[in-house]
LUMPAVO-134852 format. One record per atom (N, C-alpha, C, O): residue in one letter; x, y, z. Coordinates in steps of 0.02 Angstrom, whole numbers, plus 50000, padded with zeros to 5 digits. Layout:
N
aXYZ ...
# end
This chain:
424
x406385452352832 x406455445552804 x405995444752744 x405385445752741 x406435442552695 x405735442752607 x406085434352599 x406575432052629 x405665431352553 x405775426152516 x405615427152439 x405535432352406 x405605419452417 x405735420952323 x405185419852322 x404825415352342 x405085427752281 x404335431552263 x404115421652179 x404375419852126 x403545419252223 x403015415752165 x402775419452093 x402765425652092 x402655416952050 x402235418151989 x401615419452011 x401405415052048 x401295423252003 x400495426251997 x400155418452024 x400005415752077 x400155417151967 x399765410351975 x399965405052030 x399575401952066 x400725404652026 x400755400152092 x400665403352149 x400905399852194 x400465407552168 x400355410852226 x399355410552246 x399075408752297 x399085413052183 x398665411052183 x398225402452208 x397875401052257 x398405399252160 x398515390552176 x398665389552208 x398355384452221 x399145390652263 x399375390352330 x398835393152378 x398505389052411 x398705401252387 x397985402852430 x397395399652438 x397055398852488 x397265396652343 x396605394952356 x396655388252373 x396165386352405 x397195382952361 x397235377152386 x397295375552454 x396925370952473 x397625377852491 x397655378552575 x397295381052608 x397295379752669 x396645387852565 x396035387652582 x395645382852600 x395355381752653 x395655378852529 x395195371852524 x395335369452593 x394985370052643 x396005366052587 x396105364552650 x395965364952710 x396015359952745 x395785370352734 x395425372652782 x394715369752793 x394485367652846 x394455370052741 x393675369752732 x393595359752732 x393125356552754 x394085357752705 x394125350852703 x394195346852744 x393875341552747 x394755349252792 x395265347052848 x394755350652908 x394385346052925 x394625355252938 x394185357652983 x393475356352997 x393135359753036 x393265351452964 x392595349452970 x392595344653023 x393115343553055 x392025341453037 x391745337753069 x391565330353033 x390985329153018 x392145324853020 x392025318752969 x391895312853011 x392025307552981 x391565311753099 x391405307353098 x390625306053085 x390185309953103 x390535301453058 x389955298953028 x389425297853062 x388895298053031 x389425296753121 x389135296553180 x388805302853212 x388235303853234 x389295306153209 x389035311653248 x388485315753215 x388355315553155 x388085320453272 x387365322453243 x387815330553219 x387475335553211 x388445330653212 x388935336853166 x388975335053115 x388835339353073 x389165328653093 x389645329653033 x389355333452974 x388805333552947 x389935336552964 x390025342652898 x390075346652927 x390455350252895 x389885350252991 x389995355353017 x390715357053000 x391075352652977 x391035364953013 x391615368852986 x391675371053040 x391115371153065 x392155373653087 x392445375753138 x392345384453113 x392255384953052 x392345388953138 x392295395753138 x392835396953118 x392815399753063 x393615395553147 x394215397153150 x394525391953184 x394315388353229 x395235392153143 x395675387253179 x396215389053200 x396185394753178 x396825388853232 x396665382153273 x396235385053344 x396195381753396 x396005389953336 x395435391953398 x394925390253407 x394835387353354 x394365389453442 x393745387253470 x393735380253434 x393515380253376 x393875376253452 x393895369453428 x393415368353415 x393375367153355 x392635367553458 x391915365753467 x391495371253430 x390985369653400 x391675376053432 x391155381653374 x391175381653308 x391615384753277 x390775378653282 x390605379153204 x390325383753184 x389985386553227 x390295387453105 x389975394953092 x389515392753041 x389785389352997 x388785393753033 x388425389852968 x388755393852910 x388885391352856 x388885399852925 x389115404452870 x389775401852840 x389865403152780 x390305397952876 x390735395552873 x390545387352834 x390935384252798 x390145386252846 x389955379752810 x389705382152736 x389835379452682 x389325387852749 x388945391952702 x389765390852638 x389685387652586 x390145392452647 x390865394952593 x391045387752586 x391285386052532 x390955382252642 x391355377252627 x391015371352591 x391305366352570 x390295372852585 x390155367352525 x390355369952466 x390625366452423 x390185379052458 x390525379452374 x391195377352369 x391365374452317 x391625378352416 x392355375752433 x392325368152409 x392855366552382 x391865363452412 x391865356952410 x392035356252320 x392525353552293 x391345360352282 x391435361352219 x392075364252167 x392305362852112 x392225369552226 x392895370752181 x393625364552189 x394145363252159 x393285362452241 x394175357752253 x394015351552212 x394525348952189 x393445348252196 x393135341952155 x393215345952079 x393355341952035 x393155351952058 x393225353952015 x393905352951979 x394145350451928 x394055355952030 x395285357852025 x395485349452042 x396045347352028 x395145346652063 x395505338352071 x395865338552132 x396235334052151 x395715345952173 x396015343752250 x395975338652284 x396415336452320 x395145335152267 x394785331052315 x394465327052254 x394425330052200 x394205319652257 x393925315652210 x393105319352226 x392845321952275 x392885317552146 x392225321252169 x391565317252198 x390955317652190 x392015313252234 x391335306152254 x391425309852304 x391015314252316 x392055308852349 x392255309252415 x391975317252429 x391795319052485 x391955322752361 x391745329052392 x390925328852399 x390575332252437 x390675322852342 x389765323852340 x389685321052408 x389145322552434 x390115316952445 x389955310652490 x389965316252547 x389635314252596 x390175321052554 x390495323952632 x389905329652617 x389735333652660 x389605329552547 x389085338452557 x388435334752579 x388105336252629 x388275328852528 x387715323352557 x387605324152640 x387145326652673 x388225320752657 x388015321352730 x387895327852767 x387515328352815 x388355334352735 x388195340552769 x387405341452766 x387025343352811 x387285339952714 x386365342852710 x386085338752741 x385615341352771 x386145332052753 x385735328652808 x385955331052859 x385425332352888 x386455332952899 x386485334852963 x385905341052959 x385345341152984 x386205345552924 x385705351552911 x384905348852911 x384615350852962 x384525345552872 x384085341852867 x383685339052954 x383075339052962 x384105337352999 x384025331453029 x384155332053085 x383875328953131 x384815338053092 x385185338853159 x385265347253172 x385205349753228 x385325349053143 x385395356953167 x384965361753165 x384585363953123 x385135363653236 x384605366753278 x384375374053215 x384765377353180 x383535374753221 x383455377653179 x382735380753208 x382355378553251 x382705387253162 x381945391253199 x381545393453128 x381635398653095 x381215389753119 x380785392053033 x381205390652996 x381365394352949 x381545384053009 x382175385452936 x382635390652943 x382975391852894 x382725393752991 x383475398152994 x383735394853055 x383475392453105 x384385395553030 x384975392353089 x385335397353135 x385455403253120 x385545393453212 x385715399653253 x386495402253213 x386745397953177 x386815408153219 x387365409553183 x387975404253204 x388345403853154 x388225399953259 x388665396353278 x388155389653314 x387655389653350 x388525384653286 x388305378653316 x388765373953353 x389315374353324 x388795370053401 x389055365753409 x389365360453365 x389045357153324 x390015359753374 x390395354753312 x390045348453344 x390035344153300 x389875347153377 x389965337053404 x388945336853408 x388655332753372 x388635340453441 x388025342353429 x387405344553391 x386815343153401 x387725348853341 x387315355353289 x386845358853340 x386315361653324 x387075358653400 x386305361853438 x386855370853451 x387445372553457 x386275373653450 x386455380453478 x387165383953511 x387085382853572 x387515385853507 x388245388053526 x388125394053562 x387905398753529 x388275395253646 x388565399953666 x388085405753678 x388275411153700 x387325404153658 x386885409653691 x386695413053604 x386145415853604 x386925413053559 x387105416453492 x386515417553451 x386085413553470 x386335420553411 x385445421753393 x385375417853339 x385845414553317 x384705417853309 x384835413753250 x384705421153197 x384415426553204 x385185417253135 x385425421553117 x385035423653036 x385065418553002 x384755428253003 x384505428852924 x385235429852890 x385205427152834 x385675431752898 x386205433052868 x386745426952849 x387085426652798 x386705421552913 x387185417652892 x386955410752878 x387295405752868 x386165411752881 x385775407552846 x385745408852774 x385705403952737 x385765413252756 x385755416252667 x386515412652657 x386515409152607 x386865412752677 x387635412052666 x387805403952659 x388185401152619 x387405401352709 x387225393252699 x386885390652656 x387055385052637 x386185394452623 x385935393352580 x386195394752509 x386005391452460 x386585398952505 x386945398152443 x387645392952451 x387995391652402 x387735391252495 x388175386452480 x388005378152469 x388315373252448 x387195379452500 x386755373352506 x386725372452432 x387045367852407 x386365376652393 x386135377552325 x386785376652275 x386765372452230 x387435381152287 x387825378652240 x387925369852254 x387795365552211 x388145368552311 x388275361452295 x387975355352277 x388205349952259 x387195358052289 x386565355752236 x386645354952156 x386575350752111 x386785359552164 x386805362652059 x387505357652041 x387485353951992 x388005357752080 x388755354952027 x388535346352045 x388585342551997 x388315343452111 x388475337052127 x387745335752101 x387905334452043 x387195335252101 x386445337352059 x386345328452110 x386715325752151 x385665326352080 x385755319852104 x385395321152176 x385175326752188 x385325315452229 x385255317552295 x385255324052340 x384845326352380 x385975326352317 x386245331352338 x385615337652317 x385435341552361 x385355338152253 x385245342752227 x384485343852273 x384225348952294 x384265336752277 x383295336752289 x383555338252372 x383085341552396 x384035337452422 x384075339652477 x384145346352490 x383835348952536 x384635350752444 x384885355452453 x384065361952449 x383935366952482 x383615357952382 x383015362252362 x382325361252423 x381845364852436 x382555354752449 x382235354252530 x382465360952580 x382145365652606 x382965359652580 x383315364152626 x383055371052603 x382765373452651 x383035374052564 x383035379452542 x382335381652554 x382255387352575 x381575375752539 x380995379352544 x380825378152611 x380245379152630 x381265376152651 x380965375752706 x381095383352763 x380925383952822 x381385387452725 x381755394352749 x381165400552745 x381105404852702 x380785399452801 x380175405652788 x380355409652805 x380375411252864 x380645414152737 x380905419852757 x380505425152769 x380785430552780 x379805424652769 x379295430452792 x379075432252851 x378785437352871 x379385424052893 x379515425452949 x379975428952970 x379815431953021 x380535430152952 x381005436952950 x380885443552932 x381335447752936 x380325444952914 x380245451252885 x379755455652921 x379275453252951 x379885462552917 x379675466252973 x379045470952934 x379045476552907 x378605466452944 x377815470852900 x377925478252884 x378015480352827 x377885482352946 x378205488052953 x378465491552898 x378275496352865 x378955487552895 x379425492852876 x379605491752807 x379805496452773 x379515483652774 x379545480252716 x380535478852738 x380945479952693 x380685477352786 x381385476452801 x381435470952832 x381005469052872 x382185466152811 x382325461152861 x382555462752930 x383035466452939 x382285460652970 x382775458853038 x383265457453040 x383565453353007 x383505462353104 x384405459153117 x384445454453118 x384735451253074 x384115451353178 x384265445853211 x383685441453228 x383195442753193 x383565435453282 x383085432853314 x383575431953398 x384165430253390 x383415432753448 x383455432153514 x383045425753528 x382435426653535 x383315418753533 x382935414453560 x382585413953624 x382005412153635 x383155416253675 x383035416553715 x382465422153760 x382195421553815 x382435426753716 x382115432553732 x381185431653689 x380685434653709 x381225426553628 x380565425853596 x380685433053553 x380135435753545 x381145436253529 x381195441053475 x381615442853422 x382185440853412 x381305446453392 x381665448453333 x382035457753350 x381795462353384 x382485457453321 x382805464553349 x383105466153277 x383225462353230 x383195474053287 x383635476153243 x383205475953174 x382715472653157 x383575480553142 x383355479753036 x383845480452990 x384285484752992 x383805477152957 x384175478452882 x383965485052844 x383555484652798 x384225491152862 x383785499152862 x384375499552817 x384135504052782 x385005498452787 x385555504352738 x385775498552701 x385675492752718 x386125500652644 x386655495452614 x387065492052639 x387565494652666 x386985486852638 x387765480252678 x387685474852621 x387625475152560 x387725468052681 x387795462952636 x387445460452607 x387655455952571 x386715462052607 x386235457752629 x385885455252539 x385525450252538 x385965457652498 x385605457752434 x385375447352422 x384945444052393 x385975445952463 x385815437752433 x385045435352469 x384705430452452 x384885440052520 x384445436952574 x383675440552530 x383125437852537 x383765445952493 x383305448652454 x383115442552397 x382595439252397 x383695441952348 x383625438052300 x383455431652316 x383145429152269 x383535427052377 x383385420252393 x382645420952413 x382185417052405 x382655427152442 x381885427952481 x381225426952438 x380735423452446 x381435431852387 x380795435152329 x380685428052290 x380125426052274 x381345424152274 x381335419852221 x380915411352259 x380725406852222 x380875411152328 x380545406852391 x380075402652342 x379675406552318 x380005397352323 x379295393552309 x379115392652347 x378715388152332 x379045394052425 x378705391452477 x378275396652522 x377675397052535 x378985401552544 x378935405852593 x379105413252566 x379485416652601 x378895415452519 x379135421952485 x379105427352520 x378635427652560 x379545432752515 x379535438652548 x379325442052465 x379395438952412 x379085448052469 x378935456652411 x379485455152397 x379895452652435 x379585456952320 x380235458652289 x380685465752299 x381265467452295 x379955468952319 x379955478352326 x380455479152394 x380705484552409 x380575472452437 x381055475352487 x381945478052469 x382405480552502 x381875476552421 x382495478952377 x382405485652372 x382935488752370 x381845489452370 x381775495352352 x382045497652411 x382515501652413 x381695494752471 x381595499552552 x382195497852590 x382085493252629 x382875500652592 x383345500452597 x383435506352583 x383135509452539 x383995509252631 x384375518952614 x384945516052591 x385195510552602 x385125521152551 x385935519352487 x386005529052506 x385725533852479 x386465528452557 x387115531252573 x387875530052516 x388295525752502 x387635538852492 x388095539652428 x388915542052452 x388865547852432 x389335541852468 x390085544452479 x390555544652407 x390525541052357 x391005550252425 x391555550752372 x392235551252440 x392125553852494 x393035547652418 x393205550252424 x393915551252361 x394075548352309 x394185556652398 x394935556152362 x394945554352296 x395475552452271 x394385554752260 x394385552252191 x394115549452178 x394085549252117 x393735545352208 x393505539452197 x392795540252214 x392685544352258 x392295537152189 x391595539552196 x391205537952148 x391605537152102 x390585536852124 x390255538752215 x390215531952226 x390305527952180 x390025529552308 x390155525052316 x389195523452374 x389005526952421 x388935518652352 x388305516852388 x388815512752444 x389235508352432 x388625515652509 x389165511052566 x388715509752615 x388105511052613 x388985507352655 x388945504152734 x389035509552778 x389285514952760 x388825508352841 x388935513952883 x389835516152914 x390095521252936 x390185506252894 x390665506152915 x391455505852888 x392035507152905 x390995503052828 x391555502552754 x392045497652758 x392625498652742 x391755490852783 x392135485452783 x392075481252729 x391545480852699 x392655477552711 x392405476852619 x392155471352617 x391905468152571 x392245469952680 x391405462252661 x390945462052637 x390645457352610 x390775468952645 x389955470152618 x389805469852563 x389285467352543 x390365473252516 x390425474652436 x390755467052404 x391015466952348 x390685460452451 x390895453852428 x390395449052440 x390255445552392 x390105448152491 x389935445452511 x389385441152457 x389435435552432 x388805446652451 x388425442452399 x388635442252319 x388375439252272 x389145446152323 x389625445652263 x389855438952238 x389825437252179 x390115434652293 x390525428352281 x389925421952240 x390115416952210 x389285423552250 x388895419652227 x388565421852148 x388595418652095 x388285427752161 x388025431352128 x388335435652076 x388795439452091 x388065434952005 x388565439651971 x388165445551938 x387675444851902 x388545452751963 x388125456751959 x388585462051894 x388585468151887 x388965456451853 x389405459651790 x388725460351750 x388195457151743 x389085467651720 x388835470751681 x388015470351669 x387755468051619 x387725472551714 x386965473551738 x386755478551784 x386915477951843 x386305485051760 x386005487651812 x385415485751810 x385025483051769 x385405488451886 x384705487651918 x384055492351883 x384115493451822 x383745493851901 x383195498151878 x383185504051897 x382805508351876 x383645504751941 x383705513351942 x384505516151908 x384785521651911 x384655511351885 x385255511551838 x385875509351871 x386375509551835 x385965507351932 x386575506551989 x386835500151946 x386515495051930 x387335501551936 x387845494051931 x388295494151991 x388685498452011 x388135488452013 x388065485852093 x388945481152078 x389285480752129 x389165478852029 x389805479052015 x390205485652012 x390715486252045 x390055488551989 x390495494951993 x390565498352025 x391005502652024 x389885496852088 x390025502552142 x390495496152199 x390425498352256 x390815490952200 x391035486152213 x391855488652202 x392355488252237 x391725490952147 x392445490252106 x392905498052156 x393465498652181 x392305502852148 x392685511152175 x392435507652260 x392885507452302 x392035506152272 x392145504352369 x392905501852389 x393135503652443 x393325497452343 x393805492952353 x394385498252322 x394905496452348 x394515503752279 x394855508052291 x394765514352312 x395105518752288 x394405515352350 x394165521352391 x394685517352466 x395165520052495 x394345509452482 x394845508252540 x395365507952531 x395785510552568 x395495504752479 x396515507452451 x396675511852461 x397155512852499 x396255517452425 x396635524752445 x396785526452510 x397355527952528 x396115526052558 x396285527852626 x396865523852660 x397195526952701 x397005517752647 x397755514952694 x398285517652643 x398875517352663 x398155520452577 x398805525952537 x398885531652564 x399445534252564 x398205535552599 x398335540952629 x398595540852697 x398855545552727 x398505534852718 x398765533852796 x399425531752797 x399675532652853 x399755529452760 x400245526452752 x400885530352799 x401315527752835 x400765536252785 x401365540652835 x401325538252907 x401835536652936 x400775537952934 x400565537652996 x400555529353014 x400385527353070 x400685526452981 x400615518352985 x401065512652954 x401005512052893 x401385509652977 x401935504352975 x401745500952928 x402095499052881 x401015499452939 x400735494652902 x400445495252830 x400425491552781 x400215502152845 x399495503252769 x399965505352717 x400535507252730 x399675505152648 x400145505752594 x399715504252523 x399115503252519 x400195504352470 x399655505152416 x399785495252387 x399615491152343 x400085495752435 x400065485452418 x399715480852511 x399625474852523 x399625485852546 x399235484452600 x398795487452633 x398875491452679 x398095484352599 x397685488852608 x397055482752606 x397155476852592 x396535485152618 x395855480352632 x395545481352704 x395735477352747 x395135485652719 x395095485452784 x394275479852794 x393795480952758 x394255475752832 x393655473152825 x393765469952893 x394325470052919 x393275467152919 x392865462852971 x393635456853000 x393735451952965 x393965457753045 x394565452553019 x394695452953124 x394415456553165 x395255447353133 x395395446553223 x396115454853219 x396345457353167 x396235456653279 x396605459053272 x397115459953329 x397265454453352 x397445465553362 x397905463153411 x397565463653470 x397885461953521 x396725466453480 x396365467553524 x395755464253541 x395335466253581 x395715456453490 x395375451353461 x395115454853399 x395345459553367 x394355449953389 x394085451653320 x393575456953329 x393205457653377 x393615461153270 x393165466353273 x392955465053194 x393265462053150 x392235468953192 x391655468453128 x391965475853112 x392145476753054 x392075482153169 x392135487553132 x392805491253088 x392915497153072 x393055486953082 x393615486953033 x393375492652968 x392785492252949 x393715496552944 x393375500952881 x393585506452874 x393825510652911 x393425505852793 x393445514352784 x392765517752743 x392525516252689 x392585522552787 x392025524452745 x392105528552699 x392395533552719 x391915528652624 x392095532552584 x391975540152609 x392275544452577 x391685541652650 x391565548752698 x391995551352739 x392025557052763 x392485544052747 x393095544552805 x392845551152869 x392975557152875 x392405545752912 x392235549152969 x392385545953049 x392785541453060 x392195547453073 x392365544453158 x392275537953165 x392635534253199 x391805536253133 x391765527053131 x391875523253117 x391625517653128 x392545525753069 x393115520453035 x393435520053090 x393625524853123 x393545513253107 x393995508753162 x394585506253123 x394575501953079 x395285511053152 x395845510553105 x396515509153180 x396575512653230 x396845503853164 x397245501053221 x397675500753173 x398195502153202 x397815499853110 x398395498653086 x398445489653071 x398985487053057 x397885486153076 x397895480853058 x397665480452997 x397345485452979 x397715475152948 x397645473152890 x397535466552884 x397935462652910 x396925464052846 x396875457752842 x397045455552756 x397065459752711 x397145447952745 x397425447052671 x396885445552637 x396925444752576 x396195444652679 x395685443252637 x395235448552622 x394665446752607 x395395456852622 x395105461052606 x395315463152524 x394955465352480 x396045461452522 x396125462752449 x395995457652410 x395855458352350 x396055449752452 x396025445252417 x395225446552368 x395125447052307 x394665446752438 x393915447352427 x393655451352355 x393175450052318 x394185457252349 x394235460752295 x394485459452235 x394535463352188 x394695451652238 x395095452552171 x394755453752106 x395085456152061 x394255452552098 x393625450952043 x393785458852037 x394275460152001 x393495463652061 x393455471052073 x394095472252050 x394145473651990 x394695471952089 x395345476952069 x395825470252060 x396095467852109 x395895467852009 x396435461352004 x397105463052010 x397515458852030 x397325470551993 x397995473651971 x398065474252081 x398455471852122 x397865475652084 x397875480052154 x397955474252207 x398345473152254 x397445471452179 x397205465452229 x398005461252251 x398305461452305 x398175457152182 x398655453152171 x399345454452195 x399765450252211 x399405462052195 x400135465552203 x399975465152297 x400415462552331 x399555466952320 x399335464852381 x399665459852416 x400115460152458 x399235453052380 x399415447952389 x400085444152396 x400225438952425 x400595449852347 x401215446152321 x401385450552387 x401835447352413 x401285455852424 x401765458852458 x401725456052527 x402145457052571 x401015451152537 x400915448152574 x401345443752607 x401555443452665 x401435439752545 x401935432052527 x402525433552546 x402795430552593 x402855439252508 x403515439752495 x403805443652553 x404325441152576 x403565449352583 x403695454852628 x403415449952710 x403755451252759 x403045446452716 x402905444852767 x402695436652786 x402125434552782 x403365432152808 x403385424252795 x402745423952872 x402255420352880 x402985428452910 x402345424652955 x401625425652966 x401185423753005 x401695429752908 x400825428152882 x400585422052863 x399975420852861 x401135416952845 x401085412352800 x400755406452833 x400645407252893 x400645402852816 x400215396552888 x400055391752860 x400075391752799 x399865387052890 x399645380952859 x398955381752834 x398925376852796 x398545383752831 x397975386552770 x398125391952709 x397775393952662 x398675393352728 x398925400652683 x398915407352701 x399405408952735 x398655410252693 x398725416052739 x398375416952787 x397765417152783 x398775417752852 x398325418152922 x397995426252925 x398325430952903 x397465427052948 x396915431952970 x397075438752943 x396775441652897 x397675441452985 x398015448352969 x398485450253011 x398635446153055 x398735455053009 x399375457453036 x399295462253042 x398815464753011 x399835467553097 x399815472953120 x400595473953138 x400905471453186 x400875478953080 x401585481553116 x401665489053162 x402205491353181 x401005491953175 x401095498353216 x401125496553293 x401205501053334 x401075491353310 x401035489953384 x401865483453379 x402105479753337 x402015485353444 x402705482053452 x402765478553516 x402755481553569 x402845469953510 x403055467553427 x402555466553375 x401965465453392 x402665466653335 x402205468153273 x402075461653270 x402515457453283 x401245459553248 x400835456653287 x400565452453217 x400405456553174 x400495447053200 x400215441653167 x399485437853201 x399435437053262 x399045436153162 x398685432653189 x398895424453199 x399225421253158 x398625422153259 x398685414353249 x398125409553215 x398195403953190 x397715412553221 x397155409853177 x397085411353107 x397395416153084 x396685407353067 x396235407953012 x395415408753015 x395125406353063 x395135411352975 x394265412453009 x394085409652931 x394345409652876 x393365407052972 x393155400352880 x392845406652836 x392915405952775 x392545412552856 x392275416852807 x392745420952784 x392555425352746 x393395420652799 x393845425852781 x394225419152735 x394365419752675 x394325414852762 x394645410052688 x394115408052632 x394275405652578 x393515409352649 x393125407652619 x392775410952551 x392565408252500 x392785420452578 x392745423052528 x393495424252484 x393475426152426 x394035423152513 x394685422452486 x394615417652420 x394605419352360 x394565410052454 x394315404752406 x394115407552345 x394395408252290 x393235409952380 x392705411252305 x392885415952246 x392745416152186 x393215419352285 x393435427752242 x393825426052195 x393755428052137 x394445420952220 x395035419352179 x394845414852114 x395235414852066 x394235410952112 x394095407652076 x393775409652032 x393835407351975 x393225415752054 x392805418752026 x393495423551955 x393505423851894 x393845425751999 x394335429651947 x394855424051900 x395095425751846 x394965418051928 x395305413751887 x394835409951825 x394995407651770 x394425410251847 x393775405751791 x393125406551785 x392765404051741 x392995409451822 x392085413051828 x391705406351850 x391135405251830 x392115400851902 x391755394851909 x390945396251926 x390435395151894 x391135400452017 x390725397052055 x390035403952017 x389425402952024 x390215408051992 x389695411451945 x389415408051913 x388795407851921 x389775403251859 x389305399251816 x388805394151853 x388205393451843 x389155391251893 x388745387451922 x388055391451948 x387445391251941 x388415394151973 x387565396652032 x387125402051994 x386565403252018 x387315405151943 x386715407951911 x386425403951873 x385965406951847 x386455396851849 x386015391951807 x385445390451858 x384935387651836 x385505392651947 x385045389251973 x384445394351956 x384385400451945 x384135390351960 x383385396251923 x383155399451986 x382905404851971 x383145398752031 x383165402352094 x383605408452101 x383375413552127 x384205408152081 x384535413552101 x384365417952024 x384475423952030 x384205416651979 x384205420651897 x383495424051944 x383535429551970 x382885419751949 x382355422351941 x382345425652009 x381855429152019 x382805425052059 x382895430752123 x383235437852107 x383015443152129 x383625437552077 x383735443452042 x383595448552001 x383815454352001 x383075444651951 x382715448651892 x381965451451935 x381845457351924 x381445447851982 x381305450252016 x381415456352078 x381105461552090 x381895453752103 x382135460652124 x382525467852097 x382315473452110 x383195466552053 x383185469852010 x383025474251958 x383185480151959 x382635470951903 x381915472951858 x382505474351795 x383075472451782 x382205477051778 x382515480251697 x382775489151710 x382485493351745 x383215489851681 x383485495451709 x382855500951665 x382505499651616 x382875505251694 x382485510351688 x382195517351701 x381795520551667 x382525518951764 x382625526551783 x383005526051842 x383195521451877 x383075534251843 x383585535551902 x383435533851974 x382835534551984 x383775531852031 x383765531052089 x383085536152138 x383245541952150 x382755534952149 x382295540952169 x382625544252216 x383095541452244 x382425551252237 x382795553052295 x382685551752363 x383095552952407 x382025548952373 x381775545452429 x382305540252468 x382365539652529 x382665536552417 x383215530852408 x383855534552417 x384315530752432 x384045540752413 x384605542152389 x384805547352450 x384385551852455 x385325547652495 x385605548252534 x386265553352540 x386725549352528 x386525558652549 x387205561952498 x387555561552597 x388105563952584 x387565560952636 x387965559952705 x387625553152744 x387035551452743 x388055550752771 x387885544552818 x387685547652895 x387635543452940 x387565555152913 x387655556252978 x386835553652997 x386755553753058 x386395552052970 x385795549553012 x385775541852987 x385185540152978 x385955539852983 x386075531552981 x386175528153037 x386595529953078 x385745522053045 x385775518153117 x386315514653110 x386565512553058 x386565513953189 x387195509553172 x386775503053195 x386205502353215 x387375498453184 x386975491953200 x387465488853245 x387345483353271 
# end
């Protein structure tokens, strides 16, 4: 079953608008409650679980839809206002970091869940962009919010590394930020801290695991090769045409991570209903066995790529900035080749045709529409870029950690197999 293939653009405008939607429509708007602004994780599932990381996408979400005239931009400053006072006032918090899921009707703690450095960084840049566009109230709360985040309390003397996690319940911190993932926004927010600063040098102390495959290379990866990683602090941060100081352009190794995973669902394609050179993106997504993080391909293509034959629409979407040609044709095969992907936010989660009956998600997840959202905008207009590098926080988090380019990667840093890498 196909329908009449959209124009680029209306297809586009369509994703990112029913995104919005999501982020608009799924919140928490009574006024009353010690939630409101909270964002649901996913819909129409866990009704009561909100994701900060998910709020994290949906204040910049606020900016782009007040931007596009989705939403008036009173009614979008009026609904982020109150998100940061809840944040401010109501949600449960440990040094300024929030647990990863909160209660929608409460903000208190969800489900046992740790508090989180990762999806606190993710909130804080969404805190900060909607500071910078709505300025005003909004702006002096959002820069509250932000110094109140001691991120040195996250940091592991040791090792000059962030922590996984925090265990409330246990009184600990577990786990490290030891290889390349998502994490660069939590570097750059950290170093740049007027309050609570972490070393800039923790940028250094990180392993960069080098892979090639099939052409494509080299690629600084993840242990797992889910393309969240190569987006994530992407959607805020613009890392066009800039290396770092050991010469890495952290865009470009963005650009071959996102066809290195193309290739691998091109090479699988025989073996799979699903994968193809217009379906492809393997990343963090629900699937016919619920949701799994280990979704991927490692440019090493080894045992720890978790490959079911599912596909989510926000792995190519996430990429569009990176591969627009690739990305888009994706997208259109999405639309056109498959109506029950289609949903009332726009494209639901992902799909799987190797298992029978071939299997749709019923949900949407707020970080998977969310980097969908940012990506699409980022490639339609360079919005939410402009915005958020004027904040002098994120310029002067970057040039600190970063530096001026200047020599090669040391080999201390430099990694040529992933086989001694911790998993996490």
């Amino acid at each position: 079953m196909t329908r009449e293939k959209l124009t680029d653009e209306q297809l586009l405008e369509a994703e990112s608008r029913l995104s919005f939607q999501f982020f608009w429509e799924e919140a928490n708007t009574d006024p009353d409650s010690p939630g409101y602004g909270l964002i649901r994780d996913r819909a129409p599932g866990m009704p009561d679980m909100a994701s900060i990381a998910s709020v994290g996408y949906g204040l910049t979400a606020l900016t782009i839809g007040a931007e596009r005239g989705w939403v008036s931009r009173d009614a979008a400053a009026e609904r982020a206002l109150g998100t940061l006072k809840t944040f401010r006032d109501h949600a449960e918090q440990r040094h300024g970091f929030y647990f990863h899921f909160l209660d929608m009707n409460t903000a208190k703690q969800f489900g046992g869940c740790e508090v989180s450095v990762i999806d606190t960084a993710i909130l804080i840049c969404g805190v900060l962009a909607a500071g910078q566009y709505f300025g005003g109230e909004v702006q002096l709360l959002a820069q509250e919010l932000y110094e109140r985040v001691e991120w040195d309390w996250y940091r592991n003397p040791d090792t000059n590394q962030f922590y996984m996690g925090y265990n409330d319940e246990e009184g600990r911190h577990f786990g490290t930020w030891d290889h390349y993932a998502e994490q660069f926004m939590m570097y750059f927010l950290g170093a740049a801290s007027p309050t609570h600063p972490v070393p800039a040098d923790m940028y250094d102390d990180f392993t960069r695991y080098v892979g090639y495959y099939n052409g494509h290379g080299p690629v600084i990866h993840s242990t797992g090769g889910a393309l969240f990683v190569y987006q994530f602090s992407h959607a805020w941060f613009d890392f066009r045409g800039r290396e770092d100081k050991y010469g890495v352009d952290w865009f470009e190794n963005s650009v071959q991570a996102s066809l290195t995973n193309r290739q691998f669902c091109i090479d699988q394609a025989a073996k799979s209903a699903t994968f193809g050179p217009d379906s492809w993106g393997l990343t963090a997504c629900d699937g016919p066995r619920g949701y799994s993080g280990t979704y991927g391909a490692d440019p090493n293509v080894t045992k720890r790529d978790y490959v079911d034959g599912t596909i989510p629409p926000c792995g190519a979407a996430g990429s569009i900035v990176f591969t627009p040609e690739e990305s888009i044709a994706a997208l259109q095969n999405y639309y056109t080749n498959h109506p029950k992907l289609w949903g009332k936010y726009g494209f639901q989660d992902a799909y799987n045709l190797d298992v029978s009956p071939a299997w749709y998600a019923e949900d949407v997840i707020g970080i998977d529409k969310g980097i969908t959202l940012l990506m699409i905008e980022n490639y339609r207009t360079g919005f939410v870029w402009k915005q958020f590098m004027n904040i002098p926080a994120a310029r002067k988090g970057m040039e600190m950690c970063m530096g001026e380019p200047r020599s090669a990667l040391p080999a201390s840093k430099r990694e040529l197999s992933p086989s001694s890498a911790n998993r996490r």
